[in-house]
C-alpha positions in Angstrom: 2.9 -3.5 -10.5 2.2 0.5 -9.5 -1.3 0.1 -7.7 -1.7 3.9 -9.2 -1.9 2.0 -12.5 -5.3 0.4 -11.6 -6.7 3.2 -11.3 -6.3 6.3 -8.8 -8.6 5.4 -6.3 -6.6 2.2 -5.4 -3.5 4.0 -4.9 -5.2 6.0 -2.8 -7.2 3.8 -0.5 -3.5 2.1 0.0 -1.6 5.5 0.8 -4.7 6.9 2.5 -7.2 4.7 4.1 -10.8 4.9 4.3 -13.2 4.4 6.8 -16.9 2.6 6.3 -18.6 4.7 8.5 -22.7 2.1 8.6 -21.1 -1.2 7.5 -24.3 -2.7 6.3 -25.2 0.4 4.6 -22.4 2.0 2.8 -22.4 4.7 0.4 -21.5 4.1 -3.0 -18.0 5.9 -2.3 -17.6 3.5 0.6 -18.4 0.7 -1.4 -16.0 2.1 -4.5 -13.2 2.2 -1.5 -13.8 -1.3 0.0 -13.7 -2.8 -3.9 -10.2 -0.8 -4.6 -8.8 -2.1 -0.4 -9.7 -5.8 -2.2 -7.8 -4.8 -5.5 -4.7 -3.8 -3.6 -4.9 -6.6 -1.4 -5.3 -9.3 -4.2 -2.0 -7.7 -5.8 0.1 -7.7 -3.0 -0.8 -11.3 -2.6 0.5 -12.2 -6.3 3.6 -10.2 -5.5 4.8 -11.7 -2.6 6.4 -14.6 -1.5 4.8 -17.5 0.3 6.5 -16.6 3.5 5.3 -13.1 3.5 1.9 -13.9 3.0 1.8 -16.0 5.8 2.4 -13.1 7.9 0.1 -11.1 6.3 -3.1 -12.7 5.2 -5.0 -11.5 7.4 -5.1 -8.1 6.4 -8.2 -6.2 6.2 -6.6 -3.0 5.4 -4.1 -2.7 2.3 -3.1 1.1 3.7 -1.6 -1.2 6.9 0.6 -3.2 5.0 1.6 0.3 3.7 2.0 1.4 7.2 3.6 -2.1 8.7 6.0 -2.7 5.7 6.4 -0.6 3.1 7.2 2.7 5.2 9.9 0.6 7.0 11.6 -0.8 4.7 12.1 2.7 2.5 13.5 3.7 5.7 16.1 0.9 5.7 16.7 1.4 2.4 17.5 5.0 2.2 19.4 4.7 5.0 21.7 2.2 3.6 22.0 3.8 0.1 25.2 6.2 0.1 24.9 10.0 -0.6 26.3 10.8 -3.9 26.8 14.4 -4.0 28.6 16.4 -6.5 32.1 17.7 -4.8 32.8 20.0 -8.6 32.1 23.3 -8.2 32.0 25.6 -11.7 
């Protein structure tokens, strides 16, 4: 699932962060970030494998899963995808 479908403020609490700045009493923007960290977090849980989630379900953060495994592995991928350029010239 694209997390941007949700809605945009998930996506962006996963590519972004956020910060809760008086934990017992947030604003309403805090509160509206914390809700769309859970709704990333509950959908990476359905996606994943059993193994995967053992390693991360303790994750408070989604934008740290972002951080700790998907930047890496887009790395390995496009480093491992060839480069198909176009040799013709007109």
């Amino acid at each position: 699932m694209y997390l941007g479908s949700i809605n945009e403020k998930v996506w962006d609490v996963m590519k972004n962060d956020f910060v809760i700045l008086h934990p017992t009493n947030p604003t309403p923007r805090e509160k509206e970030n914390k809700q769309s960290n859970t709704m990333v977090l509950n959908t990476i849980y359905n996606a994943i494998d059993s193994k995967v989630f053992e390693q991360i379900k303790d994750l408070e953060r989604a934008a740290k899963f972002g951080q700790d495994w998907i930047k890496p592995m887009k790395a390995h991928r496009r480093s491992r995808v060839p480069s198909y350029t176009s040799s013709r010239t007109n």
